[in-house]
C-alpha positions as CSV (number, residue, x, y, z in Angstrom):
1,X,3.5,25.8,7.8
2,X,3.6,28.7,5.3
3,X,1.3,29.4,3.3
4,X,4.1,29.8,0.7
5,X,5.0,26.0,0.4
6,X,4.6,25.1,-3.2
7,X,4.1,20.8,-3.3
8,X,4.5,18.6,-6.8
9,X,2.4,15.9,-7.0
10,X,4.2,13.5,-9.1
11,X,2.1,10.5,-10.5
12,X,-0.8,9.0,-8.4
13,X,-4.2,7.8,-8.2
14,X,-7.1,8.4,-7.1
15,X,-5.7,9.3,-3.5
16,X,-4.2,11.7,-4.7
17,X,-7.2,13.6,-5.8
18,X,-8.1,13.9,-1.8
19,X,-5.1,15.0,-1.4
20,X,-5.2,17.7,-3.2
21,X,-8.1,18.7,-1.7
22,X,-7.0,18.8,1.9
23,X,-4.4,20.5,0.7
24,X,-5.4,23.5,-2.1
25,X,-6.6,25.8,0.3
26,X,-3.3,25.5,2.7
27,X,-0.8,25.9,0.0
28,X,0.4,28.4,-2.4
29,X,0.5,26.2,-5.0
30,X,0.5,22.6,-6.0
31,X,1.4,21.4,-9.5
32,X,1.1,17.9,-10.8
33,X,2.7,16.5,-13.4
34,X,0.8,13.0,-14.5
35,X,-2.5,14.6,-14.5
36,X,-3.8,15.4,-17.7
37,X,-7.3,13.2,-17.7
38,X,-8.1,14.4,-14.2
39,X,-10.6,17.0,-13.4
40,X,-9.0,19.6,-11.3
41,X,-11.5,22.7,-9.8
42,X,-8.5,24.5,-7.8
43,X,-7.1,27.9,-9.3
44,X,-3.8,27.2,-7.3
45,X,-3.5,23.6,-8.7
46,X,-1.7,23.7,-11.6
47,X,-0.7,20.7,-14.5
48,X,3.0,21.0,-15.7
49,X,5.3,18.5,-17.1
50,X,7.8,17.3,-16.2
51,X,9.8,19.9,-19.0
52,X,7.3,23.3,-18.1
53,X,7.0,23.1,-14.0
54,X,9.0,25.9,-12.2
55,X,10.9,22.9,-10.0
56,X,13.0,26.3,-8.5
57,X,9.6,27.0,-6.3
58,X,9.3,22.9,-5.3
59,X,9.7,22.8,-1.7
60,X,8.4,19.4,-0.9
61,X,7.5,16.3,-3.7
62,X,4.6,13.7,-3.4
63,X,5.3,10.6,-5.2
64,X,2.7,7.7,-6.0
65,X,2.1,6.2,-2.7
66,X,3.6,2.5,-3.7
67,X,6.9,4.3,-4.2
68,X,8.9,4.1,-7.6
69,X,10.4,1.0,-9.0
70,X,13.9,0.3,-10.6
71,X,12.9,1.6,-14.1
72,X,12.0,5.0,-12.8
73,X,8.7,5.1,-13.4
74,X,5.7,7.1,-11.6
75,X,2.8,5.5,-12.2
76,X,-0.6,7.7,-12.5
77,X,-3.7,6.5,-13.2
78,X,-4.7,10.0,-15.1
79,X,-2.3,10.4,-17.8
80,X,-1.1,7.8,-20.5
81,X,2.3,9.4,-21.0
82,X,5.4,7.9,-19.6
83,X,6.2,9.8,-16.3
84,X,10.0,9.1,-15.5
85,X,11.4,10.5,-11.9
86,X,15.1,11.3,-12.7
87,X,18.2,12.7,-10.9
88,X,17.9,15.4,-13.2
89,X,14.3,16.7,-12.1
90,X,15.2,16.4,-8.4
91,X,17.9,18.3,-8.7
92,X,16.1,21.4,-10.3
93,X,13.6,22.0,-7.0
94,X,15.3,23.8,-3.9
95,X,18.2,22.2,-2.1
96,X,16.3,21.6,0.6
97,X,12.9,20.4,-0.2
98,X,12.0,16.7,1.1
99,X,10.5,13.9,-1.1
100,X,7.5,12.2,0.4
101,X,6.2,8.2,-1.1
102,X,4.4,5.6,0.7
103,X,6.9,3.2,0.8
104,X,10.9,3.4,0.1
105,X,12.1,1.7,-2.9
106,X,15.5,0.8,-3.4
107,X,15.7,3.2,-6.4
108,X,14.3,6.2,-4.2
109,X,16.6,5.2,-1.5
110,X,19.5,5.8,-3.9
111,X,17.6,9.4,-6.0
112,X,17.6,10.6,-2.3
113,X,21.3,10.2,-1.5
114,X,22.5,10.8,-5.3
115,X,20.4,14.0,-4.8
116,X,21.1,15.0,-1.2
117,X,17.1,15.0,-0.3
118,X,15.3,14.0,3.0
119,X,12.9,10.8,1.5
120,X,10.3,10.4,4.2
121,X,7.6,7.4,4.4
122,X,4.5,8.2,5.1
123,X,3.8,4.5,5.7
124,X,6.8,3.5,7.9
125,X,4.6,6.1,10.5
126,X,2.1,3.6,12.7
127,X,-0.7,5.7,12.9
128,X,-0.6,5.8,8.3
129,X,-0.4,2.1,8.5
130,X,-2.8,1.2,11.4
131,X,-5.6,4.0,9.6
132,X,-4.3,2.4,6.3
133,X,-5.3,-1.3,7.6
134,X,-9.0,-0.5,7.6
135,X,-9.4,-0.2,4.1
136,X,-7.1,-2.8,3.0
137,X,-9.0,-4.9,5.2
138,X,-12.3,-4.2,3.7
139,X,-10.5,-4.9,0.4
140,X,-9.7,-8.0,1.3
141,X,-13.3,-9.2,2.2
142,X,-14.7,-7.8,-0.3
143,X,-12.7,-9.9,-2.5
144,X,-12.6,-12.8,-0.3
145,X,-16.4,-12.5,-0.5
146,X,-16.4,-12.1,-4.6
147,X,-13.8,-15.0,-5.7
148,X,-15.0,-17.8,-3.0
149,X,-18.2,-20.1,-3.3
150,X,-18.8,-20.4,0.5
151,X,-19.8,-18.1,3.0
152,X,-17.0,-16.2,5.6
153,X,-19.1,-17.2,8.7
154,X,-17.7,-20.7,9.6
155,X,-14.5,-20.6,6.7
156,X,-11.5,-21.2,7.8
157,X,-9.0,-18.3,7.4
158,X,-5.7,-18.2,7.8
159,X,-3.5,-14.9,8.5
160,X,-0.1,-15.0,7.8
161,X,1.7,-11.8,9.5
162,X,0.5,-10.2,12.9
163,X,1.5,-6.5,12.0
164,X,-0.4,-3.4,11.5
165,X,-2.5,-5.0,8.8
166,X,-2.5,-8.9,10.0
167,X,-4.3,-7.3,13.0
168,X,-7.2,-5.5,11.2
169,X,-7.6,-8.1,9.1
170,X,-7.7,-10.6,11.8
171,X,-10.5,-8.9,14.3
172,X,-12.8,-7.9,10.7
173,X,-12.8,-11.6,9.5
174,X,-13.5,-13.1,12.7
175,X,-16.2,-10.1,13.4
176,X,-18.3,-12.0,10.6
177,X,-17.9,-15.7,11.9
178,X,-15.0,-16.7,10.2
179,X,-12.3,-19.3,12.0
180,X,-9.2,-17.5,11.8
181,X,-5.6,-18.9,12.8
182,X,-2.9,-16.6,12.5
183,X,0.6,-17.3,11.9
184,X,3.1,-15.4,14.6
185,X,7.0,-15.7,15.4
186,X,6.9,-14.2,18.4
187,X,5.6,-15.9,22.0
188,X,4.3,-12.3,22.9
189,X,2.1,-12.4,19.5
190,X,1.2,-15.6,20.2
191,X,-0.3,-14.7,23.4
192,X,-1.6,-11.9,21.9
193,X,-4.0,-14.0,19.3
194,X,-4.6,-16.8,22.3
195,X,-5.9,-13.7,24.0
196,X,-8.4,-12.1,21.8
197,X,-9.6,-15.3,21.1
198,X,-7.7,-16.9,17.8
199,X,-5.8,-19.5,17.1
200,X,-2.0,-18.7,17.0
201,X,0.3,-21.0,14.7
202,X,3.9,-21.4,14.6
203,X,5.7,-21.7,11.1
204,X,6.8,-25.5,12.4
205,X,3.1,-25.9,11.9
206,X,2.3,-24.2,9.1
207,X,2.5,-27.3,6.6
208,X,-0.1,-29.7,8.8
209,X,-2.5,-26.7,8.7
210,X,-2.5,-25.3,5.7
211,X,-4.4,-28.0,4.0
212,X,-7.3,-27.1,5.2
213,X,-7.8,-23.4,4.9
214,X,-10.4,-22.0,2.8
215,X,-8.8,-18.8,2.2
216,X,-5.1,-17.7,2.8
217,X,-4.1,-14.4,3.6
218,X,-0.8,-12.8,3.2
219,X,0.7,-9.9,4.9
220,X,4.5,-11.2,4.9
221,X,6.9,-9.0,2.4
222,X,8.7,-12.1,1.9
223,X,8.5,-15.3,0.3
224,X,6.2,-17.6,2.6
225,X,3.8,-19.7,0.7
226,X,6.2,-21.4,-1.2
227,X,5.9,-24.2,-4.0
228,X,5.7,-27.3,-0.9
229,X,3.1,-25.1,0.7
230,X,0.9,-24.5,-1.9
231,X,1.2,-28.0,-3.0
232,X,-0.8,-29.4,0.3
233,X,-3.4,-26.4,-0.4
234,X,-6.7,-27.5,-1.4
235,X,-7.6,-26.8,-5.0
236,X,-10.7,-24.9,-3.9
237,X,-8.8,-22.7,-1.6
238,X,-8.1,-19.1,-1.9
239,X,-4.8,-16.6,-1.8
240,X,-5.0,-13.3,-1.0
241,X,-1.4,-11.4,-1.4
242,X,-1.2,-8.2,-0.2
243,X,2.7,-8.0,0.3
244,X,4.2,-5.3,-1.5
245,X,6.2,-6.5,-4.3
246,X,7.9,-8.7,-4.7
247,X,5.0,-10.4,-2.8
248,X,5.0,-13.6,-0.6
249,X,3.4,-16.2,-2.8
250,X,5.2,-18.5,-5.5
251,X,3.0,-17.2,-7.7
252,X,4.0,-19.8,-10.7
253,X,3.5,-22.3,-7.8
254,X,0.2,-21.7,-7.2
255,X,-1.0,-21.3,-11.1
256,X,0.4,-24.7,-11.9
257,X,-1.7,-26.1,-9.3
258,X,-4.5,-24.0,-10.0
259,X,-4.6,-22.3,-6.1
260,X,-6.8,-19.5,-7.3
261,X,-4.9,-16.0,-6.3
262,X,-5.0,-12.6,-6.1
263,X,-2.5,-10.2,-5.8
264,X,-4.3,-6.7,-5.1
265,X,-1.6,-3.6,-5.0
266,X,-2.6,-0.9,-3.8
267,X,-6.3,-2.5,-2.6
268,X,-7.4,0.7,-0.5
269,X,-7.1,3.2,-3.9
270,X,-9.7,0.6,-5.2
271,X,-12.1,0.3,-2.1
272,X,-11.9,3.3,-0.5
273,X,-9.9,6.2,-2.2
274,X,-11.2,9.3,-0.4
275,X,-10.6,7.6,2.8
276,X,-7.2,6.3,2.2
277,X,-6.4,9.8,0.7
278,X,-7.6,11.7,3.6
279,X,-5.1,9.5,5.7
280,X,-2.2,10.8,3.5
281,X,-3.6,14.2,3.4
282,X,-3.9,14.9,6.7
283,X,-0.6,13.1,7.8
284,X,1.0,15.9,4.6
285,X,-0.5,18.6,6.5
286,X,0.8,17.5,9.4
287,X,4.0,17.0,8.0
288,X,4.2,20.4,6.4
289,X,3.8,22.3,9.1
């Protein structure tokens, strides 16, 4: 990597803020637009906006990990302007620099081709996801621990997924006594959880086992506790969502019936920020090389 890459950090949280610190010391500059309430020590670290930033030097852009939405907007947890990512501000940093997010949105997907820029994922990588699991994981206790009246040893917990993060969670739940039954829809998964020792469900079964979960947890980017599902649920029961949006829970579903539920983007920013933004730091350095 040369040391004369110069990296906008676009929006963000507190991730971000390890990120810059891996970083400072490796690159000519960084400059961050979205950062005005955020206490930067670096000399080579420099708040812009989105009008004043020299985008000419911009080789490579960090966007908020979650991505960007339809309406264009960067979120950032340090500034309470209205950061907008257009077509306009792309186009202004060098023809080839590369966009880096989390996750692809739709609306990045089309800035990247409208702009002619390489959009990379840092969480379609497995090792970002796997590392990524841990905290999300943790998340997830902690709140399964904080909104339930009954202890995780002996509760019954059900997994829906068996992915990067349905794995995690899996082995940290059971780790403190919990029963755990995971839902697969694969035969290879499904030996998989026989063989370290859960108890693999097929969706055909979902609806007869359901009713008698404590807590529900959802990995699934799609639509799978739907309004019949949640209607069996017991009323004490407990949904954890953490599918990017749109989610997987009928979210209306479950508040009519009172299913208590949580919906926790971006749960490792909350738990664990310096760890989940030394994962993305390191993984840029990598990446920048």
């Amino acid at each position: 990597m040369s040391h004369n890459h110069v990296l906008l950090i676009i929006g963000g949280d507190f991730r971000q803020l390890e990120v810059i610190r891996i970083l400072a010391p490796k690159l000519s500059k960084i400059y961050l637009i979205g950062f005005e309430d955020a206490s930067i020590p670096y000399k080579d670290v420099i708040k812009v906006t989105g009008q004043t930033a020299p985008l000419h030097e911009v080789d490579s852009i960090l966007l908020p990990i979650p991505g960007i939405q339809d309406n264009g907007i960067a979120e950032s947890t340090f500034s309470k302007e209205k950061i907008i990512l257009t077509k306009e501000l792309i186009n202004k940093t060098k023809p080839n620099s590369t966009i880096y997010s989390g996750i692809i949105t739709p609306f990045l997907n089309q800035l990247a081709t409208e702009t002619n820029r390489q959009l990379v994922a840092l969480f379609a990588r497995n090792d970002v996801a796997i590392l990524n699991s841990i905290p999300t994981a943790e998340g997830a206790l902690m709140l399964a621990i904080k909104h339930t009246d009954i202890t995780i040893h002996n509760a019954n917990v059900l997994v829906l997924g068996f992915g990067r993060i349905g794995k995690t969670i899996t082995r940290l739940f059971s780790a403190v006594g919990a029963k755990v039954t995971v839902l697969v829809n694969k035969k290879e998964d499904e030996a998989r959880v026989m063989e370290m020792g859960f108890h693999p469900l097929l969706e055909a079964s979902l609806e007869s086992t359901i009713p008698s979960q404590h807590i529900v947890i959802n990995t699934i980017p799609a639509l799978i506790l739907t309004a019949t599902l949640i209607k069996k649920m017991s009323s004490d029961a407990l949904i954890i969502d953490l599918a990017s949006k749109p989610g997987g829970t009928d979210f209306t579903a479950a508040k009519k019936h009172n299913i208590q539920t949580l919906w926790p983007l971006g749960l490792p920013a909350k738990v664990a920020p310096r760890t989940a933004g030394t994962i993305i730091g390191k993984t840029l350095l990598e990446l920048l090389k």
